[in-house]
N, CA, C and O atoms as a GROMACS GRO file, in nm:
protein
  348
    1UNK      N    1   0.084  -0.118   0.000
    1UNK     CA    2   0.000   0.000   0.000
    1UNK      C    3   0.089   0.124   0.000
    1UNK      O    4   0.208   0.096   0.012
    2UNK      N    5   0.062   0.249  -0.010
    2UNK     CA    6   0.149   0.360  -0.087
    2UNK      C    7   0.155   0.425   0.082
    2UNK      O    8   0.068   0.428   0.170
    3UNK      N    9   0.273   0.464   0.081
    3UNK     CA   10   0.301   0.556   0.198
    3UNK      C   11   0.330   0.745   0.180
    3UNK      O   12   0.417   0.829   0.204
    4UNK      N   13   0.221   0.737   0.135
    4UNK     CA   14   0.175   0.876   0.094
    4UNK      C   15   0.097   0.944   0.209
    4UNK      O   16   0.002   0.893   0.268
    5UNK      N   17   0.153   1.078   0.237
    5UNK     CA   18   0.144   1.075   0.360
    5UNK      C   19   0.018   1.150   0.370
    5UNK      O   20  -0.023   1.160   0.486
    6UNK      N   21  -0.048   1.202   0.289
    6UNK     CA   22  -0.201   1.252   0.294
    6UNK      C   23  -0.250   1.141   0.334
    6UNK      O   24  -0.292   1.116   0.447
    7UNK      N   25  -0.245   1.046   0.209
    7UNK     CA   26  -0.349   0.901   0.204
    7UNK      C   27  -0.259   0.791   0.352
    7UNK      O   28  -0.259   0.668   0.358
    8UNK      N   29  -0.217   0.854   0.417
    8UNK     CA   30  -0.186   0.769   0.578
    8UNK      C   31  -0.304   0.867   0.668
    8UNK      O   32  -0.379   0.823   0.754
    9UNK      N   33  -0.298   0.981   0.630
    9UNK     CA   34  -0.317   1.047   0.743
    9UNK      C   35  -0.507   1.032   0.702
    9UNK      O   36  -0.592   1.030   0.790
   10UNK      N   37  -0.543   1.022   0.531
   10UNK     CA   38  -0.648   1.002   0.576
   10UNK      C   39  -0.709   0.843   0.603
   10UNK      O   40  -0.832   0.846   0.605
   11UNK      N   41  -0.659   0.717   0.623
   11UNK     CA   42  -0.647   0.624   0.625
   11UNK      C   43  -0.640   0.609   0.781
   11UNK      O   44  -0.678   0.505   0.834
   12UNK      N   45  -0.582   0.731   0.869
   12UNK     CA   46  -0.559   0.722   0.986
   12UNK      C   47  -0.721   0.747   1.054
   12UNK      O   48  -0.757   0.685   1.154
   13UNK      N   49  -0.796   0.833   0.994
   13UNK     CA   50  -0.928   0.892   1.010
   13UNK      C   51  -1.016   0.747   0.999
   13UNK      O   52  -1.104   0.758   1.085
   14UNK      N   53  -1.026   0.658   0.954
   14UNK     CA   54  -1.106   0.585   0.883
   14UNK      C   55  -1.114   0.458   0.980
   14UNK      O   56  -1.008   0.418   1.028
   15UNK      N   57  -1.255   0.380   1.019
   15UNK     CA   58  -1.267   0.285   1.089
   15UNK      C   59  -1.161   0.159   1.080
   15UNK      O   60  -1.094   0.147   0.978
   16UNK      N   61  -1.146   0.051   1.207
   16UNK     CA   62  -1.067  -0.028   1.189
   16UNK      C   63  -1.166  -0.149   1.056
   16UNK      O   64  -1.124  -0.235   0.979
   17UNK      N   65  -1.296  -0.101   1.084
   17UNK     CA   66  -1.350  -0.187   0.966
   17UNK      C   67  -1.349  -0.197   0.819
   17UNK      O   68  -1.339  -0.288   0.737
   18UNK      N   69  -1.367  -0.042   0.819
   18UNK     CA   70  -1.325  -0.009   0.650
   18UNK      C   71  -1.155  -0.040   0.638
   18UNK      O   72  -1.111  -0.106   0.545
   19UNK      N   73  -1.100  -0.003   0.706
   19UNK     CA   74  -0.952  -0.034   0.691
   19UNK      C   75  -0.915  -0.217   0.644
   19UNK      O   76  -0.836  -0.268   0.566
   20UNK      N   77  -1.034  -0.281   0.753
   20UNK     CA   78  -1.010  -0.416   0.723
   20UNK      C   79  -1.058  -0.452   0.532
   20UNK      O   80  -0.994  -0.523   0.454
   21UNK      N   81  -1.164  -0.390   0.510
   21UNK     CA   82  -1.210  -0.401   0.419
   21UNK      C   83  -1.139  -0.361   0.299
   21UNK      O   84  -1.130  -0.438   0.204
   22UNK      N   85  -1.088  -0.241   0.301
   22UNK     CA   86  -0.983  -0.167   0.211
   22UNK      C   87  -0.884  -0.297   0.187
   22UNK      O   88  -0.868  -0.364   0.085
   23UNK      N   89  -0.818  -0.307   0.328
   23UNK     CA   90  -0.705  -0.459   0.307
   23UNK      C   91  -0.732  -0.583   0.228
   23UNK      O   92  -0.634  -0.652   0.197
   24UNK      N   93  -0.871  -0.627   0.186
   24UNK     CA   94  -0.913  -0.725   0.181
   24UNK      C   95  -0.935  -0.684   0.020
   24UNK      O   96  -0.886  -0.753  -0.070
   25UNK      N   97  -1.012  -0.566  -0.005
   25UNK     CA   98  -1.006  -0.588  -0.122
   25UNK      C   99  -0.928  -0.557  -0.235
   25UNK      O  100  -0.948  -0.599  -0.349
   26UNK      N  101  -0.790  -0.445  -0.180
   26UNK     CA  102  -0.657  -0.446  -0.246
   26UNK      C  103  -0.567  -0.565  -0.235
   26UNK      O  104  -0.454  -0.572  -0.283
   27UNK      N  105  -0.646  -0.683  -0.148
   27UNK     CA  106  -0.546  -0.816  -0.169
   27UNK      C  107  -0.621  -0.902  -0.274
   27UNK      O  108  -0.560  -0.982  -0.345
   28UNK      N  109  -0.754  -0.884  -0.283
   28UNK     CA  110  -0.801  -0.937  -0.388
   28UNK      C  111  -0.756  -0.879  -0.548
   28UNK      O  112  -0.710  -0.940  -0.644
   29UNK      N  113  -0.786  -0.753  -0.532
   29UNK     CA  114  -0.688  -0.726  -0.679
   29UNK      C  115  -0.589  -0.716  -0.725
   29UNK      O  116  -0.564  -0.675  -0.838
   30UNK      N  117  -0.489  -0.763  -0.614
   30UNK     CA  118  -0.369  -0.805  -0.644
   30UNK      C  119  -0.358  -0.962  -0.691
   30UNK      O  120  -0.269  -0.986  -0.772
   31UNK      N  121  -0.401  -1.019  -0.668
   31UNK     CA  122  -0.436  -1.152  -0.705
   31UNK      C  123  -0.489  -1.151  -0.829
   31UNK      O  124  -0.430  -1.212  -0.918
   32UNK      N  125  -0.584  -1.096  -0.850
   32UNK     CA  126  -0.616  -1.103  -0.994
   32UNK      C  127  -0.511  -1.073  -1.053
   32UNK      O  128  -0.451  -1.169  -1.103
   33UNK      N  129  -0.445  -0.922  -1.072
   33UNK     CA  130  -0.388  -0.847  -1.127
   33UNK      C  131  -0.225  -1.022  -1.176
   33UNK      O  132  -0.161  -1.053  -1.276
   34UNK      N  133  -0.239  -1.077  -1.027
   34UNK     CA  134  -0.094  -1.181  -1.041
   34UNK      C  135  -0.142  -1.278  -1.131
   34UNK      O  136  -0.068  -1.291  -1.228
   35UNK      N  137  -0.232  -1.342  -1.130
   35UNK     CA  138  -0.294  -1.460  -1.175
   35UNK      C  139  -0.288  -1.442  -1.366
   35UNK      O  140  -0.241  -1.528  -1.441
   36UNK      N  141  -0.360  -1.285  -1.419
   36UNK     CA  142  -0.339  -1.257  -1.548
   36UNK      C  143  -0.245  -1.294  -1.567
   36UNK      O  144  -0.226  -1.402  -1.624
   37UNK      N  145  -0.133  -1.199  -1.515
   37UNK     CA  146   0.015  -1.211  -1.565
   37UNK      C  147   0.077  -1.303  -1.555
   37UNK      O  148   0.190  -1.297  -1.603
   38UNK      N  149   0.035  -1.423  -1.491
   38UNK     CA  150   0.084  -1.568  -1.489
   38UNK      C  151   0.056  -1.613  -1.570
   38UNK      O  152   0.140  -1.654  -1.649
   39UNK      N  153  -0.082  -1.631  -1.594
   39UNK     CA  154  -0.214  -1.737  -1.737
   39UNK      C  155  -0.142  -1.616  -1.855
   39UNK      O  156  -0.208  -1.632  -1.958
   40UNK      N  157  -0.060  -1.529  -1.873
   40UNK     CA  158  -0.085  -1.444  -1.979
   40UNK      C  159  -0.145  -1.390  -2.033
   40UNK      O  160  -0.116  -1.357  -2.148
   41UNK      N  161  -0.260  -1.358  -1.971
   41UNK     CA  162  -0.381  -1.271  -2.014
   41UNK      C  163  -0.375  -1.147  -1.984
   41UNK      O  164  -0.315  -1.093  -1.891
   42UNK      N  165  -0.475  -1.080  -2.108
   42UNK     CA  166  -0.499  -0.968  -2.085
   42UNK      C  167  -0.614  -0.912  -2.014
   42UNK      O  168  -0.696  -0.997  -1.980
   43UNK      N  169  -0.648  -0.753  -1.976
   43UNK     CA  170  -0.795  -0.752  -1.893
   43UNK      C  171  -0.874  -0.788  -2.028
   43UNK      O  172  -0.972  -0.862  -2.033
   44UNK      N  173  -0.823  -0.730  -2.125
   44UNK     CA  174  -0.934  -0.760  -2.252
   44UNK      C  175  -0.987  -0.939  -2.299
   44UNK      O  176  -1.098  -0.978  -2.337
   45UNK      N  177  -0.859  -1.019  -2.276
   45UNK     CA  178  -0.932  -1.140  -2.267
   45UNK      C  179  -1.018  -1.200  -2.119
   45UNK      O  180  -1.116  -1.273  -2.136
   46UNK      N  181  -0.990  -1.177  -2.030
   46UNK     CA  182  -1.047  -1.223  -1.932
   46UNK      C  183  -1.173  -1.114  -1.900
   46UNK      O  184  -1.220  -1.134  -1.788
   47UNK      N  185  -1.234  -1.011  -1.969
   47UNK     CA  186  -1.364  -0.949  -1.998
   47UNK      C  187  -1.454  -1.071  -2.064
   47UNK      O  188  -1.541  -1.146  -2.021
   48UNK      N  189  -1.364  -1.045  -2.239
   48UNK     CA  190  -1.450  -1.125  -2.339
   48UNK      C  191  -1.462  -1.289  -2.235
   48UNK      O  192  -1.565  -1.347  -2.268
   49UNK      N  193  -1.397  -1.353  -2.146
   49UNK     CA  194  -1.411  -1.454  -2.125
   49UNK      C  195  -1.562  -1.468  -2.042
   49UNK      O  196  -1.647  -1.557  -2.043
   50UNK      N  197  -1.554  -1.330  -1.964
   50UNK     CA  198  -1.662  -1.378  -1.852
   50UNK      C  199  -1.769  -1.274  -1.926
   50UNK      O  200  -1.882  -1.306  -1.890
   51UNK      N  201  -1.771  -1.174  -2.007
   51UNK     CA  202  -1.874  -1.168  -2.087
   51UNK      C  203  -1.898  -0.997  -2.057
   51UNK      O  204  -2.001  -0.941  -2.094
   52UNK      N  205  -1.799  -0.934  -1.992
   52UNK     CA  206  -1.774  -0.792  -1.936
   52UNK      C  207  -1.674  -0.717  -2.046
   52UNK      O  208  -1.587  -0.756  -2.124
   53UNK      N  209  -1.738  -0.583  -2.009
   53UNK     CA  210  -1.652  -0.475  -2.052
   53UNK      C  211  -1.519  -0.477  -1.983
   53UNK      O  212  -1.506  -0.490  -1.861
   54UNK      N  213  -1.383  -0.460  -2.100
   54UNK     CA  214  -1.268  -0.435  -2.025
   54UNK      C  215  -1.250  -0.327  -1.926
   54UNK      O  216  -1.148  -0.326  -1.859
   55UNK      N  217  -1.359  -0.218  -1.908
   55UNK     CA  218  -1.314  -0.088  -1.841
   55UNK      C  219  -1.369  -0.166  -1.666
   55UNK      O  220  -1.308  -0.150  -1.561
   56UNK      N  221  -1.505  -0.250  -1.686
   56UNK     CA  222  -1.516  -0.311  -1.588
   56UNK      C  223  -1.407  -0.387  -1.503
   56UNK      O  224  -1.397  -0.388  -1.380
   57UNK      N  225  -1.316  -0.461  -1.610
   57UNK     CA  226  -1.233  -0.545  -1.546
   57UNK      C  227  -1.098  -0.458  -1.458
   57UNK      O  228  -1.034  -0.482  -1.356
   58UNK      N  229  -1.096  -0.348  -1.559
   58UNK     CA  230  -1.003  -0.277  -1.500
   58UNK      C  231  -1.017  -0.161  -1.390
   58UNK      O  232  -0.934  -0.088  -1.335
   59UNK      N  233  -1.200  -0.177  -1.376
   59UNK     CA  234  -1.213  -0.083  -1.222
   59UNK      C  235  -1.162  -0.175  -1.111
   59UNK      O  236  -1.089  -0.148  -1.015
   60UNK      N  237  -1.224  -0.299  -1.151
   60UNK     CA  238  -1.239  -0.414  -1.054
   60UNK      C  239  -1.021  -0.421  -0.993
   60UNK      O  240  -0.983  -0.461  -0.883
   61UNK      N  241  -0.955  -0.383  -1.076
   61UNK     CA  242  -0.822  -0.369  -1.076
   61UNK      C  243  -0.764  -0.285  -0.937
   61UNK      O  244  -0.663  -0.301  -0.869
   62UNK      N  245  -0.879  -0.188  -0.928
   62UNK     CA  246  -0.791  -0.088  -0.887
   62UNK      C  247  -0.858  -0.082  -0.742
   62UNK      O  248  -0.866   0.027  -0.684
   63UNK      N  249  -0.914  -0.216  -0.674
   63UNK     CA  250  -0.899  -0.241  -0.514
   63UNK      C  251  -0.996  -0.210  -0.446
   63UNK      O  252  -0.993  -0.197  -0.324
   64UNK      N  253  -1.114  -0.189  -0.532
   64UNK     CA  254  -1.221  -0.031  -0.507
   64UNK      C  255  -1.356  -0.173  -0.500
   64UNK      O  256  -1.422  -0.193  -0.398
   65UNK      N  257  -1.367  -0.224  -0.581
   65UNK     CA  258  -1.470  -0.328  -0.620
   65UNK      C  259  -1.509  -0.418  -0.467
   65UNK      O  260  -1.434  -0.442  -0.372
   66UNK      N  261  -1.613  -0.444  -0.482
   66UNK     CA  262  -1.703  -0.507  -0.370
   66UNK      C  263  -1.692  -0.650  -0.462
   66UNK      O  264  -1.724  -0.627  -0.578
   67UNK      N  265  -1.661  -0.766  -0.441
   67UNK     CA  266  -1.665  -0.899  -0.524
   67UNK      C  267  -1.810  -1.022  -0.448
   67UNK      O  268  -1.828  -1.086  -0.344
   68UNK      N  269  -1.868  -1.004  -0.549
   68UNK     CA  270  -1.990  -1.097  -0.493
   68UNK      C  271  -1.888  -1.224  -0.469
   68UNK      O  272  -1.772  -1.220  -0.509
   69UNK      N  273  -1.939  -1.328  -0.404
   69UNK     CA  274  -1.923  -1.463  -0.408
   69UNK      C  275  -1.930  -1.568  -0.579
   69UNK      O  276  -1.863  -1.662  -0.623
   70UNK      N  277  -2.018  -1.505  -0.619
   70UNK     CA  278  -2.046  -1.541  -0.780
   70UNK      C  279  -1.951  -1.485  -0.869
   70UNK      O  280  -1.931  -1.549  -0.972
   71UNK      N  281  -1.882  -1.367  -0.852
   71UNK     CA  282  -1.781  -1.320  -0.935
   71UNK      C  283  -1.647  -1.385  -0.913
   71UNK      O  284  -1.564  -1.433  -0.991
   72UNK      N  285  -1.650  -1.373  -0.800
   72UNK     CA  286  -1.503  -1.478  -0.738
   72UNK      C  287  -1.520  -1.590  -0.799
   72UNK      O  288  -1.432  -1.601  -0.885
   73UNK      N  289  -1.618  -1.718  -0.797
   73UNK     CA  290  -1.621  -1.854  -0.854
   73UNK      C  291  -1.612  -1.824  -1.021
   73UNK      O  292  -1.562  -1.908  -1.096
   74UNK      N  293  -1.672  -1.677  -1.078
   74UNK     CA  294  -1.656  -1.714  -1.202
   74UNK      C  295  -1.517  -1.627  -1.245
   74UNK      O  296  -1.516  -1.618  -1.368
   75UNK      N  297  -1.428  -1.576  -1.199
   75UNK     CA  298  -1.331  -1.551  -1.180
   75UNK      C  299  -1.210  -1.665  -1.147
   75UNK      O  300  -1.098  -1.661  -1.196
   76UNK      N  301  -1.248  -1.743  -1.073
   76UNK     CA  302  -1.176  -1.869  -1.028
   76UNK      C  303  -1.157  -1.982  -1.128
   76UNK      O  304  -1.058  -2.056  -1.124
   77UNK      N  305  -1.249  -1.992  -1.212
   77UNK     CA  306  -1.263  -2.054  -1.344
   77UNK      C  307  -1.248  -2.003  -1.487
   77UNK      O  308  -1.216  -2.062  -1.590
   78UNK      N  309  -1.288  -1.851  -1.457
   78UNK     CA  310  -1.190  -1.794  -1.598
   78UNK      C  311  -1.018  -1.814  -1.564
   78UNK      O  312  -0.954  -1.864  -1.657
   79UNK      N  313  -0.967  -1.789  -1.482
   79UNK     CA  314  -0.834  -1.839  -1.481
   79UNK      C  315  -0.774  -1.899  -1.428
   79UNK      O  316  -0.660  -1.870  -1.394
   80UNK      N  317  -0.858  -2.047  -1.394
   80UNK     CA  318  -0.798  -2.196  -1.344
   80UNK      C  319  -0.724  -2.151  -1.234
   80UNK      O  320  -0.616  -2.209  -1.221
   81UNK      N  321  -0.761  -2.032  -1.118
   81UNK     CA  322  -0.725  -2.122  -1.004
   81UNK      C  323  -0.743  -2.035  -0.860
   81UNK      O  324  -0.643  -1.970  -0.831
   82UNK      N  325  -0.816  -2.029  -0.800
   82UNK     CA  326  -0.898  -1.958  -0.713
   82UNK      C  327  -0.791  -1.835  -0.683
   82UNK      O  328  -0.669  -1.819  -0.684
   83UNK      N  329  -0.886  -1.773  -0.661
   83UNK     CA  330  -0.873  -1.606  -0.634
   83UNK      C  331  -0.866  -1.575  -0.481
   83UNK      O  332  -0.783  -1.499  -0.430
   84UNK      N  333  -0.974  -1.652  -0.406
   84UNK     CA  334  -0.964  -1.627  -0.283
   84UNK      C  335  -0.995  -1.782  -0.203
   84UNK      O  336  -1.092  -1.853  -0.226
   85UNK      N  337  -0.897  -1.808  -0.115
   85UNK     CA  338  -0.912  -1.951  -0.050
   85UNK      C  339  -1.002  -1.898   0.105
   85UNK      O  340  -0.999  -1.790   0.163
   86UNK      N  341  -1.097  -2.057   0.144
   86UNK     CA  342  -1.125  -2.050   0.235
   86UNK      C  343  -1.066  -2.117   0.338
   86UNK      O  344  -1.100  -2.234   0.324
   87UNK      N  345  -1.002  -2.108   0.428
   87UNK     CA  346  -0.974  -2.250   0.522
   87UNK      C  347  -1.055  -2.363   0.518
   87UNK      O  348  -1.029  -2.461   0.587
   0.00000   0.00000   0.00000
C-alpha cells in the first residue's frame, strides 16, 4: 500500500473496519492483477471470457470493487485457479 502521507493520514481517520475491508479488497486485486500475468492474459481477454466490458475489469483492478461470491467462482474458473481460498 502507498506511503503517501495525505493518504496515511487520511487512512488514519477511517474505521478499523473499513480499513479491514480496504485490506481485503486491495489483496483481492492483487491476485487477480498476479494470476493474469501468470495465465498471460490480458484484462481484454479475461472481460471477453466472462462476458464484461474491459473498463469493468479494470475498475475491478484498482482495489475499489465489492466482489460478490459469484464473481469470485466465475473468476476462479476464468483463470484456473482460485482467487480467494477458504480454510
Amino acid at each position: 500500500m502507498t506511503t503517501n502521507k495525505l493518504f496515511r493520514e487520511c487512512l488514519d481517520q477511517v474505521s478499523e473496519t473499513t480499513k479491514a475491508e480496504l485490506d481485503l479488497s486491495f489483496a483481492i486485486a492483487d491476485r487477480i492483477d498476479y494470476l493474469l500475468k501468470k495465465k498471460g492474459m490480458t484484462q481484454r481477454m479475461l472481460a471477453k471470457q466472462l462476458g464484461k466490458n474491459e473498463s469493468e475489469i479494470s475498475k475491478w483492478l484498482t482495489g475499489r470493487h465489492n466482489f460478490t461470491t459469484n464473481t469470485l467462482a466465475r473468476l476462479a474458473l476464468a483463470l484456473g485457479e482460485e482467487v480467494v481460498s477458504v480454510p
